[in-house]
C-alpha positions in Angstrom: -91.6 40.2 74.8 -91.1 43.8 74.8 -93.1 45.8 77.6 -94.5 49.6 76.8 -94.9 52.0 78.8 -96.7 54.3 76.7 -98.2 54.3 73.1 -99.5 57.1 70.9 -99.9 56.6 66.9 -99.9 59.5 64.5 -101.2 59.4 60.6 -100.3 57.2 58.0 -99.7 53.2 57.6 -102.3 50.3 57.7 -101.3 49.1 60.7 -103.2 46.9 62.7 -102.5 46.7 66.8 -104.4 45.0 69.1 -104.8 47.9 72.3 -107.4 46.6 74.8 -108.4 49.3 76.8 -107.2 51.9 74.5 -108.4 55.2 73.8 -108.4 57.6 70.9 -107.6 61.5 70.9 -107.4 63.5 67.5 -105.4 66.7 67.9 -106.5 69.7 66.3 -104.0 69.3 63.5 -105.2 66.0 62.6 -102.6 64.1 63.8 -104.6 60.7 65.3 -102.6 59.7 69.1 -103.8 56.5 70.5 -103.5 57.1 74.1 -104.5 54.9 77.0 -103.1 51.7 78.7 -100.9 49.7 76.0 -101.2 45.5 75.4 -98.6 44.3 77.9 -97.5 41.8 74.8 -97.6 42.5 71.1 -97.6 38.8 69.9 -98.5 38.3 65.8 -97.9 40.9 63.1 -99.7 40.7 60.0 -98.0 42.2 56.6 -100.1 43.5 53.4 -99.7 45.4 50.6 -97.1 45.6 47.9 -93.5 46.0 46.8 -93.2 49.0 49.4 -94.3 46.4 52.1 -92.7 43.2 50.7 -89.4 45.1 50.7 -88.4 45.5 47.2 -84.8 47.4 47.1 -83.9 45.6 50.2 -82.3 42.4 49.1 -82.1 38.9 50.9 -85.9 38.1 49.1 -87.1 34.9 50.3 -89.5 34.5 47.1 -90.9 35.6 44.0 -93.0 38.7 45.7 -89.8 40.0 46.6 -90.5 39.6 50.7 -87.5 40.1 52.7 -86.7 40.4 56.4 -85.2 43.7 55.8 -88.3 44.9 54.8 -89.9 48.2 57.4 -92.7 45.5 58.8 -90.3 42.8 59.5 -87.8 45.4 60.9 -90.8 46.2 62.8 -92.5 42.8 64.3 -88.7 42.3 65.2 -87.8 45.1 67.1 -91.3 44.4 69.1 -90.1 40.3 69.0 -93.7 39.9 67.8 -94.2 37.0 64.9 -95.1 37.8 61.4 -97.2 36.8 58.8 -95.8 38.2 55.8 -99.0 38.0 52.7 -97.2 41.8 51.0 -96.3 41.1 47.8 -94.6 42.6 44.6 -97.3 44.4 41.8 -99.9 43.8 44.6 -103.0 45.9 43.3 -105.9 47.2 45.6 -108.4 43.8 44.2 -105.1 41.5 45.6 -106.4 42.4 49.2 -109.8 41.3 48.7 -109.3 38.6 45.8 -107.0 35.5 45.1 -103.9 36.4 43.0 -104.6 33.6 40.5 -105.1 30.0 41.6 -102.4 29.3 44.2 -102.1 32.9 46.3 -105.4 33.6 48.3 -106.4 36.9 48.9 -104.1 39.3 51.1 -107.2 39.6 53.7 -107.2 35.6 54.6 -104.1 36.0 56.4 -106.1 38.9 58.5 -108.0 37.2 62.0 -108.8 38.3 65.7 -105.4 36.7 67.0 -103.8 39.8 64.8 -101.7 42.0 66.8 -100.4 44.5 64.2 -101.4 44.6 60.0 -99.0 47.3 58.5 -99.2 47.7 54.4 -99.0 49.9 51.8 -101.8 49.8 48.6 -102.2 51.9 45.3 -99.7 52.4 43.9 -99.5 49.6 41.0 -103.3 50.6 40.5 -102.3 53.7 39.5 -99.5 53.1 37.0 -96.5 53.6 39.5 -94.0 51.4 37.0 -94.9 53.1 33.8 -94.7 56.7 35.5 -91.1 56.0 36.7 -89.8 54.9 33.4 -91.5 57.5 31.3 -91.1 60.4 34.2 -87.0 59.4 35.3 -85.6 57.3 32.2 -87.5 57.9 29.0 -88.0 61.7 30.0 -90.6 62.4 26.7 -92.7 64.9 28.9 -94.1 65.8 25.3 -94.9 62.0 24.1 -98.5 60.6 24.2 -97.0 58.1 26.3 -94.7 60.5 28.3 -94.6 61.8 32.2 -97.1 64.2 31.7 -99.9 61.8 30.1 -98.7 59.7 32.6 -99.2 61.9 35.4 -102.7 63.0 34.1 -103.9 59.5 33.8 -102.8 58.8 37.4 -104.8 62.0 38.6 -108.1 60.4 36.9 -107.4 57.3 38.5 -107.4 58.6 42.4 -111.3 58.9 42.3 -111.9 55.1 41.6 -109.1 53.6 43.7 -110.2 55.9 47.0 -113.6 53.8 46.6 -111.7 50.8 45.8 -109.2 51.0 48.7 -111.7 52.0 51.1 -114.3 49.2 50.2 -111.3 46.3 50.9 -110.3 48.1 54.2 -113.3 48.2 55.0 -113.3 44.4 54.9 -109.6 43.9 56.2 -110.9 45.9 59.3 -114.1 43.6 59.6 -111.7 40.8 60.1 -110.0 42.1 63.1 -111.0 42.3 66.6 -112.9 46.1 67.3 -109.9 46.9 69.7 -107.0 46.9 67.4 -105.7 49.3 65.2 -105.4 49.7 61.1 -102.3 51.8 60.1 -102.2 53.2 56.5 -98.6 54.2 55.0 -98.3 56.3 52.5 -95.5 56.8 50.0 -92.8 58.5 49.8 -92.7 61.7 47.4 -90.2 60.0 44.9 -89.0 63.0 43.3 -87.0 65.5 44.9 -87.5 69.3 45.7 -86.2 70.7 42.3 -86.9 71.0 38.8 -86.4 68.7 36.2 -87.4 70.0 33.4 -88.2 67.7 30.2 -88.5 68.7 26.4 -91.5 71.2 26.3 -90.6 72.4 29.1 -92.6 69.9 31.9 -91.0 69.9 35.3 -91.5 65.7 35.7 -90.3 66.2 39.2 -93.1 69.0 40.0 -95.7 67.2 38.8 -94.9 63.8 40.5 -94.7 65.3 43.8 -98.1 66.8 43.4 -99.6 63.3 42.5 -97.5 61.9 45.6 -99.5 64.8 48.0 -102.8 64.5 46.1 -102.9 60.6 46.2 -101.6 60.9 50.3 -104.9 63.0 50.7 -106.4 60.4 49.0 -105.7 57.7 51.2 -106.7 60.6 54.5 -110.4 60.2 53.0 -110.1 56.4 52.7 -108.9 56.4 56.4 -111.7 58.9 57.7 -114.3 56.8 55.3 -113.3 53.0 57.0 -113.5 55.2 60.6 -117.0 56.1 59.9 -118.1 53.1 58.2 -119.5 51.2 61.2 -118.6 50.6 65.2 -115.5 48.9 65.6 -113.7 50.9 63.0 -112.0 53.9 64.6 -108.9 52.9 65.3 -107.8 53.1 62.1 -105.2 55.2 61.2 -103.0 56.8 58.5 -99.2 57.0 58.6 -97.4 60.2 57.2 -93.8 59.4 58.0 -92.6 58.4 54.5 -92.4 62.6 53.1 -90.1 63.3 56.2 -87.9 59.7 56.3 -86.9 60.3 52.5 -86.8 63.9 52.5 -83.3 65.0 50.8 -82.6 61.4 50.1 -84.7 61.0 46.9 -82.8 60.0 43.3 -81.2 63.9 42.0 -81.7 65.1 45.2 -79.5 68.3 45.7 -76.7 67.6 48.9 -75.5 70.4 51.2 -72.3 72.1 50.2 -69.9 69.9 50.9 -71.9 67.2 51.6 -72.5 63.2 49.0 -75.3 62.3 48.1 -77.2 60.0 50.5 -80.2 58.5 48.4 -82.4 56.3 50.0 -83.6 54.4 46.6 -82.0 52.1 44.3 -81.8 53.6 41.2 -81.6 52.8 37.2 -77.5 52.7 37.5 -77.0 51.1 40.5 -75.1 48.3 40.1 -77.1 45.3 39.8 -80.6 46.5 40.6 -83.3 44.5 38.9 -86.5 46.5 37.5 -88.5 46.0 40.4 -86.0 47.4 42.7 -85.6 50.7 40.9 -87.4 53.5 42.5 -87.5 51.5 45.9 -86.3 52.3 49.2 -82.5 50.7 49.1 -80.9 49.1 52.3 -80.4 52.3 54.2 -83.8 53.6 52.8 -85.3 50.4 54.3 -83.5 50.8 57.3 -84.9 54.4 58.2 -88.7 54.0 57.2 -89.1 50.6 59.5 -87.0 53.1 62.3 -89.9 55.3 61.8 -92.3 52.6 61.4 -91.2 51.5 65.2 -91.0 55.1 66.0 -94.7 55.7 64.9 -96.2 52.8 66.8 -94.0 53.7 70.2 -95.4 57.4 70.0 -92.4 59.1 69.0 -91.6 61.4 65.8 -89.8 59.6 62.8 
C-alpha cells in the first residue's frame, strides 16, 4: 500500500478520504489544503456521479453506465493500490445519488459507509441539459432557433438556482454516511469550449456563452461545497476540486494550436471515428489520462 509523506487538497472534486488526525487550513485565496498527519493506508475508494466519473470517452466499458478502468477515479484508487467501488454512472442526475435508478440500481449513496477511504464524483451536469446543449451549441449551431444554443444556454442559467439546493441537500446526505474524519471532494467540469469565438447565425458566440455557464455553474458548486461545510459538525472536510479548467485548457474541440503546432484535443468529438453519442464531448483516452494525473496530483498536494 502506498505510504505518504504529506497531503494537502486544493478545490474541486467530491472526494471522500479518510485522514485521522487531519487538519484543515484555508488560504486566503480560497484554495482549501488539508494539512496534518496522512492515513498510513488508503484502503477503499468509493466512485459517484455520472459519465464524467464513469469514464465515458475512455473505452474498455465494463457495462451499460459506461464504467471503465480508465476512468480519472479508477486511475486514481490504482495509483494509491486502494480498492474501488465504482456506483458512477452514464445520465446520472443529482436525485440518482439519493434515489434508486429504477428497480434494479439503488441509489448512488448506498455504496457510501464509514469503511470509505476516498468518494470522488462529478454531478449536474445531465440536470442541466448538458446533452441537448452540445448538440444544439457544437452540431446543430441554430444560435437563433427556439431550440438553439442560446435558449439552451438561458434555460441552463435558470436551472443553477434549483440544482445548488438539490446538490447540496444529497451531499449533505452522502457526507452523513461517512465517518466525520474523511474528506468529500467535488470536481467540476471542464469549460468544453475553447478560448475563441464561434460565432452562430445572428451573430451568438456559442463558445462565449458556454464557457460562462461552465464558470457560473463551477461557482455554483463553491456555494454547494461551503453550504455541506456549514451544515452540521462533521462536515468540513469537504472540498471542491478546480483542476478540470487548467487539465483541458488548449485541448478543448476547435481549440486554436500554437504556430506550428496539431491539435491535441482532449475530447472525443462528433467525427471521430467510431465515437458513440455518449462519448462525444467527453474527455478521450489522453483526456482521461491527464484529469485522473491531476486527480492523483490533487489528493498528494501537488498542482495539476
Amino acid at each position: 500500500m502506498r505510504r505518504w509523506a504529506r497531503w494537502a487538497v486544493p478545490l474541486l472534486v467530491v472526494v471522500v478520504a479518510t485522514a485521522t488526525g487531519l487538519a484543515v487550513a484555508v488560504s486566503r485565496g480560497g484554495a482549501d489544503r488539508l494539512t496534518g498527519t496522512p492515513p498510513e493506508r488508503l484502503d477503499k475508494v468509493v466512485l459517484l456521479g455520472d459519465s464524467y466519473s464513469a469514464g465515458n470517452g475512455a473505452g474498455g466499458y465494463v457495462d451499460s453506465c459506461f464504467r471503465t478502468p480508465d476512468s480519472a477515479g479508477r486511475r486514481y484508487a490504482a495509483a494509491v493500490r486502494a480498492a474501488v467501488v465504482d456506483v458512477a454512472c452514464s445520465g446520472a442526475v443529482v436525485a440518482d445519488l439519493t434515489q434508486p435508478r429504477g428497480p434494479t440500481v439503488p441509489a448512488q449513496v448506498d455504496a457510501v459507509d464509514r469503511t470509505a477511504d476516498v468518494v470522488v464524483l462529478t454531478m449536474g451536469g445531465n440536470d442541466v441539459g448538458f446533452g441537448s446543449l452540445v448538440l444544439q451549441c457544437f452540431l446543430f449551431r441554430t444560435g437563433t432557433d427556439d431550440r438553439g444554443c442560446a435558449d439552451g444556454v438561458s434555460r441552463a442559467r435558470a436551472e443553477l438556482p434549483r440544482l445548488r439546493t438539490d446538490l447540496t441537500a444529497a451531499l449533505v446526505e452522502v457526507r452523513s454516511r461517512m465517518r466525520p474524519d474523511a474528506v468529500l471532494v467535488l470536481r467540476t467540469y471542464p469549460l468544453l469550449a475553447p478560448d475563441r469565438p464561434l460565432v452562430e447565425p445572428g451573430g451568438y458566440d456559442a463558445n462565449r456563452a458556454v464557457r460562462a455557464l461552465g464558470s457560473a455553474g463551477t461557482r455554483m458548486q463553491q456555494e454547494v461545497v461551503d453550504a455541506v461545510r456549514a451544515s452540521g459538525p462533521g462536515r468540513e472536510r469537504t472540498y471542491l476540486d478546480r483542476s478540470a479548467a487548467t487539465v483541458f485548457a488548449g485541448h478543448e474541440l476547435g481549440a486554436r494550436p500554437a504556430a506550428g503546432a496539431k491539435a491535441d484535443p482532449f475530447f472525443v468529438g462528433f467525427g471521430t471515428k467510431g465515437a458513440r453519442q455518449a462519448e462525444v464531448y467527453h474527455p478521450n483516452p489522453a483526456g482521461w489520462a491527464a484529469w485522473g494525473d491531476s486527480l492523483t496530483a490533487f489528493l498528494a498536494g501537488k498542482t495539476p
